[in-house]
TIVOMAR-635314 format. One record per residue (C-alpha): x, y, z; residue in one letter. Coordinates in steps of 0.25 Angstrom, whole numbers, plus 2048, in hexadecimal, padded with zeros to 3 digits. Layout:
N
xx X yy Y zz Z dolum a
...
END
This chain:
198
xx 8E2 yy 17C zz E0F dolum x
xx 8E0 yy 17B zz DFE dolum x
xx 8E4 yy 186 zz DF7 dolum x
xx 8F0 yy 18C zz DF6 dolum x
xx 8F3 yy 19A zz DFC dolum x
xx 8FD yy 1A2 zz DF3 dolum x
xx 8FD yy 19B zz DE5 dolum x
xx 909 yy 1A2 zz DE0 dolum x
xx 911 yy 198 zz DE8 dolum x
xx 90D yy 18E zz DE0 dolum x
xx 917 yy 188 zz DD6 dolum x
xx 90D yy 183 zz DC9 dolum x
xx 915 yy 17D zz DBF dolum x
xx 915 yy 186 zz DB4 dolum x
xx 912 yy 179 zz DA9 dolum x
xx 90D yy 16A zz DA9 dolum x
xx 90A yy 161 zz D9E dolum x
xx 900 yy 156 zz D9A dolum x
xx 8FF yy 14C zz D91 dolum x
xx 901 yy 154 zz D84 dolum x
xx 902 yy 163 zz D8C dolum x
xx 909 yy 16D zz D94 dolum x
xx 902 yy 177 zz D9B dolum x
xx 90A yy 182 zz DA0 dolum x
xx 90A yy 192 zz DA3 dolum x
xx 908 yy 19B zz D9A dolum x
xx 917 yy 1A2 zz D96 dolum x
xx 91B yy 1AE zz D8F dolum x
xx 918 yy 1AB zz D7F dolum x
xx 90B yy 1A4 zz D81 dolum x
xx 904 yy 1AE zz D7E dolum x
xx 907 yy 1AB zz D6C dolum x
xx 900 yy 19D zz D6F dolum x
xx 8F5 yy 1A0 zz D78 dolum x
xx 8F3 yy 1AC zz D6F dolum x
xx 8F3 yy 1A2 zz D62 dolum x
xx 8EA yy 197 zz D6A dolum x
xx 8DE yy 19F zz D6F dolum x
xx 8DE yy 1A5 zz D61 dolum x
xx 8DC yy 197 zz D5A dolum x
xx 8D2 yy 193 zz D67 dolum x
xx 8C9 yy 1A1 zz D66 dolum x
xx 8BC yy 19C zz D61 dolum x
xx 8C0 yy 18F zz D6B dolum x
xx 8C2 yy 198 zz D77 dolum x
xx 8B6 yy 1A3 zz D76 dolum x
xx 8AB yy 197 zz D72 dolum x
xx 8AD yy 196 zz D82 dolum x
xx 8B2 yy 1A5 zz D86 dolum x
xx 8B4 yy 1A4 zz D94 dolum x
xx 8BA yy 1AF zz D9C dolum x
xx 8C7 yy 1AD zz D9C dolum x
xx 8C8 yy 1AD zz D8C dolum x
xx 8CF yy 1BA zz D89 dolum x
xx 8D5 yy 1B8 zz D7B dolum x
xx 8E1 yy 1C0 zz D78 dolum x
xx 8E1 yy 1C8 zz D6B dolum x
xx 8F0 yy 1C8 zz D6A dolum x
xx 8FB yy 1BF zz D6C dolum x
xx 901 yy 1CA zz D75 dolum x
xx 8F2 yy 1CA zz D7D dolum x
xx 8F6 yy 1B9 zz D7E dolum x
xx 904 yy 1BA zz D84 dolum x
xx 8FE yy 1C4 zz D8D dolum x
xx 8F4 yy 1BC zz D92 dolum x
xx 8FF yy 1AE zz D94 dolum x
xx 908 yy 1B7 zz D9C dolum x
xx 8FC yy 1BC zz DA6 dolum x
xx 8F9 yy 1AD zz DA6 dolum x
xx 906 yy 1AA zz DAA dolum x
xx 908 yy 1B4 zz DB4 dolum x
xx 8FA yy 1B0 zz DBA dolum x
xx 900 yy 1A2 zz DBA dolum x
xx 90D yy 1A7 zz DC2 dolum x
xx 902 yy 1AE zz DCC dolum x
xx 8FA yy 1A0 zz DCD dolum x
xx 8EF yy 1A9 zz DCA dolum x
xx 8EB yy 19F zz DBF dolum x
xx 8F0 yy 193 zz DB8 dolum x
xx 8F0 yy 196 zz DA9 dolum x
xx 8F7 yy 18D zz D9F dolum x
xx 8FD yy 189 zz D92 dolum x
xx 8F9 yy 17C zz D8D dolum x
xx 902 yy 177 zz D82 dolum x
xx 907 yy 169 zz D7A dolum x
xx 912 yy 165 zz D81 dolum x
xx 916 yy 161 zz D73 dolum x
xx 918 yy 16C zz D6B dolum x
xx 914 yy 179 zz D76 dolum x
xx 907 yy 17B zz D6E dolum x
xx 8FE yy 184 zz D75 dolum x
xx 8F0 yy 17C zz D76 dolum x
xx 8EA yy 183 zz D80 dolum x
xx 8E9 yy 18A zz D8C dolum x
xx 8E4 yy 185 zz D9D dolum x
xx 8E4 yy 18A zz DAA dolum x
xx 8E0 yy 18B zz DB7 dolum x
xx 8D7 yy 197 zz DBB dolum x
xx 8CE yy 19D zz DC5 dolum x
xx 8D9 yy 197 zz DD0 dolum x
xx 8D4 yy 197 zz DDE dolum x
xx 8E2 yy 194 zz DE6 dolum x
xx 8D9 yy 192 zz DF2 dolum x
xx 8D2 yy 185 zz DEF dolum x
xx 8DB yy 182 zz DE5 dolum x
xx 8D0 yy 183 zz DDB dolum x
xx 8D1 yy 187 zz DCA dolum x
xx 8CB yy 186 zz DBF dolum x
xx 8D0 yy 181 zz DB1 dolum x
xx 8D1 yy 188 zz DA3 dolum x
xx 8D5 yy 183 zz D95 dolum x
xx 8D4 yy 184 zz D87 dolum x
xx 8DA yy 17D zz D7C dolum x
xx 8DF yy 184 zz D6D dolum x
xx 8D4 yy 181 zz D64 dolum x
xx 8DE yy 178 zz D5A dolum x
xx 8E0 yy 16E zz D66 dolum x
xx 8D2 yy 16C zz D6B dolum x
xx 8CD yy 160 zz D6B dolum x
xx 8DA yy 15B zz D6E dolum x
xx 8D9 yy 157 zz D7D dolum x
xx 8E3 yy 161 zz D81 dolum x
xx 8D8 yy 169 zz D8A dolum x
xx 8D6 yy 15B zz D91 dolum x
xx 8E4 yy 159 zz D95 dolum x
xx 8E8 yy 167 zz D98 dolum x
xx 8DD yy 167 zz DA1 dolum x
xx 8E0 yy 159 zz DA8 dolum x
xx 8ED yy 15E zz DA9 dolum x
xx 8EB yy 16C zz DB1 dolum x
xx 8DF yy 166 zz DBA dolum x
xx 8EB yy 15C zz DBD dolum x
xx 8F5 yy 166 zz DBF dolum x
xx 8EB yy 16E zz DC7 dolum x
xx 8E9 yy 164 zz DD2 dolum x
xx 8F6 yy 15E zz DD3 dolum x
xx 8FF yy 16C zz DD2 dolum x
xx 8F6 yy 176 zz DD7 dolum x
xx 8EE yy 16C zz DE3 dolum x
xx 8E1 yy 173 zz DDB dolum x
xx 8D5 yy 170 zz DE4 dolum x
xx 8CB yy 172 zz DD8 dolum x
xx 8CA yy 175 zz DC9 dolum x
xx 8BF yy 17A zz DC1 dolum x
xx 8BD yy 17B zz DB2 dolum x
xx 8B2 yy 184 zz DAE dolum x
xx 8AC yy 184 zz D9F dolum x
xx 8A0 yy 188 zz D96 dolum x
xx 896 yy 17F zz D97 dolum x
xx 895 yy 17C zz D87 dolum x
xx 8A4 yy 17C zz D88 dolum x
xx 8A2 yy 16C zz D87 dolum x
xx 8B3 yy 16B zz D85 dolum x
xx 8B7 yy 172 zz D90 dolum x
xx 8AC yy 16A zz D99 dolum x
xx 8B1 yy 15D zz D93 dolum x
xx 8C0 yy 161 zz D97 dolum x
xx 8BC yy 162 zz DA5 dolum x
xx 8B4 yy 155 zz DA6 dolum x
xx 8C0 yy 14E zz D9F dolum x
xx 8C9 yy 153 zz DAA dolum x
xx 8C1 yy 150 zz DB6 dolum x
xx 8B9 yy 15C zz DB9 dolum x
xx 8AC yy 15D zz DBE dolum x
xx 89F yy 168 zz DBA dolum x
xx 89B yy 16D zz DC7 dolum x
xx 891 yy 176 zz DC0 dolum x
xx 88E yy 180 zz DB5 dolum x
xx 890 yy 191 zz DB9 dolum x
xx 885 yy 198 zz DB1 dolum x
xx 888 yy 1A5 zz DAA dolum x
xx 897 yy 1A8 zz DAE dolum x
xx 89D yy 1AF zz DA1 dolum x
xx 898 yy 1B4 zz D96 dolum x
xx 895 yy 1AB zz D8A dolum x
xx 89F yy 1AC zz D7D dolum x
xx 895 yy 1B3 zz D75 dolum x
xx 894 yy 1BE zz D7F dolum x
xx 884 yy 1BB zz D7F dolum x
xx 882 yy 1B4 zz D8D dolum x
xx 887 yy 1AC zz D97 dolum x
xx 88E yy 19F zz D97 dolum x
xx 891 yy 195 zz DA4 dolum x
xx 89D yy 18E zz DAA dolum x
xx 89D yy 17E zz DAD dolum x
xx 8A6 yy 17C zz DB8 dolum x
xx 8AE yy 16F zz DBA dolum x
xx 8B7 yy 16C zz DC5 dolum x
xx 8BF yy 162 zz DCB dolum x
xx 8C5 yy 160 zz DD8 dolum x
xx 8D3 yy 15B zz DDF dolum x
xx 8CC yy 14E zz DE4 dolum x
xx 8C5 yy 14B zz DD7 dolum x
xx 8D1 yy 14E zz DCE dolum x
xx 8DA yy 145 zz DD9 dolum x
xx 8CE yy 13A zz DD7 dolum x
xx 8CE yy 139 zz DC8 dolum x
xx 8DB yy 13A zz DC4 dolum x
END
């Protein structure tokens, strides 16, 4: 049977690298940097308000939030993630995997990339680098990347890594602006199709 039935007995490695990344838990002092990039990234971030943007006001509110993120990690509630240079330990950006269904497995991925660095590729490669770490580490079943339709960016980093649009949600939050409605394109791609192509 697919799935698996206590998640907590998982052992996730707690970093992996790429290419030119590490992406790793959050840890206690990541709440200055995290702070400092969504700062720099604001105007980046709220062009595209999805739910889950919650900016801190405060560096305090930030390490707050990157020790609930590890804590959900240590729970395997959700797979939230640092994605530094391996270089230098610059903080580019963060990605995770969210709305985990253990069951299937089944998850979908989120990202964003500090303002500074976009442009840059980096989303690309953190992404190719957790869908792989998904499927080989975590024997997920199914991964989903959901984005504003006029998000063209976001869309073009799932095409790039493999991902199919299985079809446009109408109306699921409320738009930036706070005046009406925007929809979701959902991607996805499969065990058998990421074992295909790669």
């Amino acid at each position: 049977m697919p799935g698996h039935k206590d998640p907590i007995l998982l052992d996730i490695p707690e970093a992996f690298t790429t290419e030119r990344l590490t992406l790793r838990a959050y840890k206690p002092g990541d709440g200055l940097p995290f702070f400092e990039a969504m700062q720099e990234s604001r105007a980046a971030l709220e062009t595209w308000l999805m739910p889950w943007v919650a900016f801190p006001q405060t560096p305090e509110e930030s390490e707050i939030r990157a020790r609930r993120m590890l804590a959900r990690f240590i729970l395997r509630e959700d797979v939230s993630l640092v994605v530094e240079r391996t270089s230098d330990k610059y903080f580019v950006g963060a990605i995770g995997l969210h709305r985990i269904n253990w069951a299937v497995p089944a998850m979908e991925i989120g990202y964003w990339v500090r303002s500074s660095l976009s442009g840059q590729g980096y989303v690309t490669e953190a992404v190719n680098g957790l869908t792989d770490f998904a499927f080989r580490a975590l024997g997920v079943e199914r991964l989903e990347i959901r984005c504003d339709p006029l998000n063209e960016k976001s869309a073009a980093v799932a095409r790039r890594a493999g991902f199919t649009l299985e079809g446009t949600l109408r109306h699921t939050y409320t738009n930036a602006i706070g005046d009406g409605f925007s929809d979701t394109q959902l991607f996805a791609l499969l065990r058998s199709e990421w074992e295909g192509g790669r």
